[in-house]
C-alpha positions, -999 to 999 in steps of 0.1 A, spaced: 851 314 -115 849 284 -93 831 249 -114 801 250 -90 792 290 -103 800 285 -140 775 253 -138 749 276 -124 755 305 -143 751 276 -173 723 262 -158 706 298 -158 712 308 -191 699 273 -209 663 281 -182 660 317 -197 668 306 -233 643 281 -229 615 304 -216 624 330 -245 617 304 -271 588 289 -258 574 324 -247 580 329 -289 563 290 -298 530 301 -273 523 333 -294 484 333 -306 477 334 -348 465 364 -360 446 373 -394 464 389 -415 443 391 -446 406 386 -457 387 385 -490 366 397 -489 386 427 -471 369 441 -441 341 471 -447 346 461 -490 320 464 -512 323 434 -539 306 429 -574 313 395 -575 314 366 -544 328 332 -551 339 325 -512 353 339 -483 395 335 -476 411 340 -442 448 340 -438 466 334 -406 499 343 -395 504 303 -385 487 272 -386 454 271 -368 441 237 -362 416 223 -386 391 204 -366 386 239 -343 381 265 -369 351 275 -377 337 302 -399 303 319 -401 288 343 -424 251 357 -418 231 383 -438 224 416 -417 190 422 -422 176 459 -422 170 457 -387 205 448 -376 195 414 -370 219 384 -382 204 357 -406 230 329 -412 243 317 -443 236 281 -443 256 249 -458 293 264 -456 318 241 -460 357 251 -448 386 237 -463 427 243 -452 456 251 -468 489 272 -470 496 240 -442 466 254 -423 470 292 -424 443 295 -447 408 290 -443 385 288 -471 348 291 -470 320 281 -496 285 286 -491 266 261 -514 243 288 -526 252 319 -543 249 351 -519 227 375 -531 235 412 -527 233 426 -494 253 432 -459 268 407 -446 289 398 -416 320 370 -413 324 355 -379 352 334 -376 368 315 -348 404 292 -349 425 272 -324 465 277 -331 495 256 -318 493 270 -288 463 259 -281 442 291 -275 407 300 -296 413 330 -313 380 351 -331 371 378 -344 339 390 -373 342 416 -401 314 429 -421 311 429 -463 290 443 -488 277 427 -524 263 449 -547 
């Protein structure tokens, strides 16, 4: 194969290697556990733990958690504070009063390395 091909055929091969690994670097986190878990039914609350399958960034995340009244209607929880860890794949969030039993619904909302807002909401009980 003549120099001038091979350099190409080089050339080519370091692009698409390139695009494959950043491709893999730009995938979006995903939750892949909560605790409360999704549609449970707890005895006992002490906070709310979201685990991500990467780092989210911690001045974008953002959890909510609101009471669902018997009408459907949302009242939120007020005076949460959220703390990181597992290096940032773990959100944890305290309410600064106790919650009292009832429905309730977790909103959340985080920004990973790549940059895009990720979201999604589950809903708990406490008997």
């Amino acid at each position: 194969m003549p120099i001038p091909l091979l350099r190409r055929a080089l050339q080519g091969l370091v692009l698409a290697a390139g695009l494959v690994v950043a491709g893999g670097a730009s995938a979006h986190v995903t939750l892949v556990s909560s605790t409360p878990a999704a549609d449970s039914h707890v005895s006992a609350f002490h906070h709310i733990e979201l685990t991500f399958d990467g780092a989210v960034q911690p001045g974008a995340s953002r959890v909510t958690v609101s009471r669902i009244n018997g009408d459907r209607t949302l009242t939120p929880v007020e005076n949460i504070t959220v703390t990181h860890s597992n290096e940032n794949r773990t959100l944890h969030a305290v309410p600064a009063q106790a919650l009292s039993q009832g429905d309730y619904q977790v909103e959340w909302r985080v920004v990973g390395g790549d940059d895009h807002p990720v979201g999604g909401r589950y809903d708990f009980m406490i008997h």
